[in-house]
C-alpha positions in Angstrom: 1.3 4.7 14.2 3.6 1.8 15.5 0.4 -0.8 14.8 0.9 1.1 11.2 4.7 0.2 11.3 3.9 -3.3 12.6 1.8 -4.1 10.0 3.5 -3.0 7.4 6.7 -5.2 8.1 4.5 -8.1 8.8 2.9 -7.6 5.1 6.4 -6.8 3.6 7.5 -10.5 4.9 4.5 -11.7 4.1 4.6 -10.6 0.6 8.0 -13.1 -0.1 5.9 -16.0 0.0 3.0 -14.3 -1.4 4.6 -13.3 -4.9 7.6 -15.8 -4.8 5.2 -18.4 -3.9 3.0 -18.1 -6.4 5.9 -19.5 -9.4 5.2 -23.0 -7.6 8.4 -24.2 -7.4 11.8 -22.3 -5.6 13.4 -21.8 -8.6 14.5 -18.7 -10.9 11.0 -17.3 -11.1 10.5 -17.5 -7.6 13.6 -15.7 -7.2 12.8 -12.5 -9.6 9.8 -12.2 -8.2 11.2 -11.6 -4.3 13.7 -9.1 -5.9 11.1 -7.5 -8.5 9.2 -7.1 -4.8 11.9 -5.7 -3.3 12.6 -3.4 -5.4 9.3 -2.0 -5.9 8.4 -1.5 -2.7 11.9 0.2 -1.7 11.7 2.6 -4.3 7.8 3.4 -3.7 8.7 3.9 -0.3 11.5 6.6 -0.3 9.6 8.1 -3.6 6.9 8.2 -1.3 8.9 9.7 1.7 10.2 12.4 -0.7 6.7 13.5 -1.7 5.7 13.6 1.9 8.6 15.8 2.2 8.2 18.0 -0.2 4.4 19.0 -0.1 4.3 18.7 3.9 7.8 19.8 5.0 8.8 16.7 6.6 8.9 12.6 6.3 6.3 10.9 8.1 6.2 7.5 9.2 2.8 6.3 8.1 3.4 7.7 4.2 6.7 5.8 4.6 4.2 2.6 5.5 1.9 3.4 2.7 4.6 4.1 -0.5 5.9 0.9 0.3 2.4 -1.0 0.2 1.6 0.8 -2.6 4.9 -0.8 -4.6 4.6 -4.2 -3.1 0.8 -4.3 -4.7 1.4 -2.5 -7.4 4.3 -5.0 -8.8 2.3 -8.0 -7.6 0.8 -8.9 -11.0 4.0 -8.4 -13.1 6.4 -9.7 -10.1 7.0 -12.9 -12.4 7.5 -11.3 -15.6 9.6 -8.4 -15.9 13.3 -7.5 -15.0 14.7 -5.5 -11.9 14.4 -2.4 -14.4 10.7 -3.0 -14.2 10.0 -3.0 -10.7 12.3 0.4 -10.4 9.7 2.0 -12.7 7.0 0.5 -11.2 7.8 1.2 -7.7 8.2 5.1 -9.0 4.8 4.9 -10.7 3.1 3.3 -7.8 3.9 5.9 -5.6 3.1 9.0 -8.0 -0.1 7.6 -8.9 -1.0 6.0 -5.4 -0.3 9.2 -3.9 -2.5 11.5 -6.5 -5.3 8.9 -6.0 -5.4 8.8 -2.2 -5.2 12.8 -2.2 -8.3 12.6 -4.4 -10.1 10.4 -2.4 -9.7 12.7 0.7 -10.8 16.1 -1.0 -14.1 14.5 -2.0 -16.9 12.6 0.5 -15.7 9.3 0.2 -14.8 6.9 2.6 -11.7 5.2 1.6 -10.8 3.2 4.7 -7.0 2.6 5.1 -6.5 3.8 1.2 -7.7 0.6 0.0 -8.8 1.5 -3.0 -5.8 4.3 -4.2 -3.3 1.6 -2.5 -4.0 -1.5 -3.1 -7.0 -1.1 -5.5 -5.6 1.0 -8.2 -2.0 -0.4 -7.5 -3.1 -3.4 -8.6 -4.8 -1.6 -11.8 -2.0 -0.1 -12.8 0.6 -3.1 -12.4 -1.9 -5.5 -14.1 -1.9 -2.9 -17.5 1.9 -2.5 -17.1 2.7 -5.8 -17.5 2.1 -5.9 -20.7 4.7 -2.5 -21.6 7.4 -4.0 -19.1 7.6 -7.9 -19.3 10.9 -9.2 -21.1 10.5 -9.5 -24.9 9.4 -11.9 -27.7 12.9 -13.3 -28.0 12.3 -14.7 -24.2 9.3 -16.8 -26.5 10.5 -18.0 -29.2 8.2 -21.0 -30.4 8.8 -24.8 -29.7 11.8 -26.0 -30.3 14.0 -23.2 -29.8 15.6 -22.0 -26.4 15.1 -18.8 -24.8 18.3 -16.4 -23.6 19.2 -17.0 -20.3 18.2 -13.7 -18.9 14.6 -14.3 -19.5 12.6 -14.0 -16.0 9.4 -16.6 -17.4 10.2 -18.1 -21.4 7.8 -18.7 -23.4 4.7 -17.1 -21.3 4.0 -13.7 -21.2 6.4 -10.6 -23.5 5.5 -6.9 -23.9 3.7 -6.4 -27.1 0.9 -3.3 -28.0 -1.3 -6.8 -28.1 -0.6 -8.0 -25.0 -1.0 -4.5 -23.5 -4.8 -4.7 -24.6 -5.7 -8.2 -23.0 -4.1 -6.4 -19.7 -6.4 -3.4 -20.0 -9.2 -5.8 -20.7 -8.4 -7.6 -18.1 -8.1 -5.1 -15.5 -11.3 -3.2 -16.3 -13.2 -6.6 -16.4 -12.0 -7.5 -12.7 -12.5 -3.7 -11.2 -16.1 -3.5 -12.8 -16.8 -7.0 -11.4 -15.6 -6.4 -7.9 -17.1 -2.9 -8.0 -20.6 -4.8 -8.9 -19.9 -7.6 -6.7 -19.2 -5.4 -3.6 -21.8 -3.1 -4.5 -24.6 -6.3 -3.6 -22.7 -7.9 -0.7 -23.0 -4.2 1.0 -26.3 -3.7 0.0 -26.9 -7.3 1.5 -25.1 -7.1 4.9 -26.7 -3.4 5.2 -29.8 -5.4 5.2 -28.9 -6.6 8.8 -26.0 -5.0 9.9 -26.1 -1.5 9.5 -22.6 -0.7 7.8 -22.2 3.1 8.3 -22.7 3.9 12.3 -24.2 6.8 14.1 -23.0 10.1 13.6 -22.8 10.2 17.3 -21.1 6.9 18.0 -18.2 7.8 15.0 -15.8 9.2 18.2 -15.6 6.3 19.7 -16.8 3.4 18.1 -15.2 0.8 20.4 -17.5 2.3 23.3 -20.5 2.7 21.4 -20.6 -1.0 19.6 -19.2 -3.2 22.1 -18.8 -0.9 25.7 -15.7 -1.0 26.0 -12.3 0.8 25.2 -9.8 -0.7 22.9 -7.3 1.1 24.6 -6.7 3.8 27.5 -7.3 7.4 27.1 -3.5 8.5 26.1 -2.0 10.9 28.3 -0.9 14.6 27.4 2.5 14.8 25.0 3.2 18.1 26.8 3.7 19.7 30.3 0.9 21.8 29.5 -1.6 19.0 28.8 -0.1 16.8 31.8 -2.2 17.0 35.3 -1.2 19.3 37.5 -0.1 15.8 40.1 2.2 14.5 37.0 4.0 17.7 36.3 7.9 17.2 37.8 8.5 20.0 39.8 10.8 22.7 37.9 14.2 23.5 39.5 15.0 26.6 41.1 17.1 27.4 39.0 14.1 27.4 36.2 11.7 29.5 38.6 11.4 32.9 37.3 11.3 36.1 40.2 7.6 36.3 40.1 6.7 32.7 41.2 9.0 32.6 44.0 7.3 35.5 45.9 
């Protein structure tokens, strides 16, 4: 769970440059799309806690980890576009949706590793499609000559329209059946060699079982009960009970 934590701030800082970076230039596109990140990923995380919350009785750390990776890549496509409004409702989409999709994956039989594909898969689905419901509007492109309003995030590029919703959708369900088809051979390829799913018996430890060694120590018990009997700090005598002191 820390490594989990770790990761997940190194990504979150990461992301900056990432989405930020990718306007070219540090300049007011660059800037929205930091905050649009932000804000995404803030608000999938606590939506994300609350769910956590409410269907398990308490917050856990790792959901916390998740909601917020699932609003970072779920903004990532429309980081550039839309307004601070925007990434609020993505980052409460991403986290319903993300969420639904990654309890889905583990009540059936596949093997969604680190919730690739309900995260950061899908996430990436649904911000591609809702770029084209919450970028600014076609007053931030208004042909040559004229000059868009100020409070456009990216003039004269891409505004919400019932026509730009469909090239998203196109364009999402082009990319996920290409990487779907894509993956698909490269697996079958490297399976060729490499055998991709390991022994049943090997699955409890795989670190011993491919390479002979452990990745880490055997943990220690949590709990008195669990500790060796050499570990356990002798109880004072106050704490000893009539029958164990005859």
């Amino acid at each position: 769970v820390p490594f989990v934590a770790l990761g997940t701030a190194l990504l979150w800082f990461g992301w900056f440059g990432f989405n930020g970076g990718s306007a070219l230039a540090s300049g007011g596109t660059a800037v929205a799309a930091a905050v649009n990140s932000e804000i995404a990923a803030s608000v999938a995380l606590f939506a994300w806690l609350m769910i956590d919350w409410f269907k398990g009785g308490r917050p856990t750390l790792v959901g916390l980890c998740v909601g917020a990776i699932a609003g970072l890549a779920t903004v990532t496509p429309a980081a550039g576009f839309i307004q601070p409004w925007g990434a609020f409702i993505i980052g409460l989409v991403a986290s319903v949706s993300c969420y639904i999709l990654c309890e889905l994956v583990k009540a059936s039989s596949l093997d969604d590793a680190l919730d690739v594909w309900g995260v950061h898969g899908m996430g990436g689905f649904i911000g591609t499609i809702l770029l084209g419901v919450l970028a600014d509007g076609s007053e931030c492109a208004p042909g040559e000559g004229m000059e868009a309003p100020g409070y456009c995030v990216n003039p004269n590029t891409v505004t919400r329209s019932a026509e730009q919703l469909g090239k998203q959708a196109v364009a999402a369900i082009f990319c996920a059946a290409y990487s779907f088809v894509v993956t698909v051979v490269l697996l079958k390829g490297i399976n060729l060699f490499v055998p991709i799913v390991p022994d049943s018996n090997a699955t409890s430890n795989l670190d011993l079982a491919e390479h002979g060694q452990l990745a880490y120590s055997p943990a220690k018990g949590y709990t008195m009960d669990q500790m060796p009997s050499s570990e356990k700090v002798p109880a004072k005598p106050s704490e000893v009970k009539p029958s164990e002191a005859i």
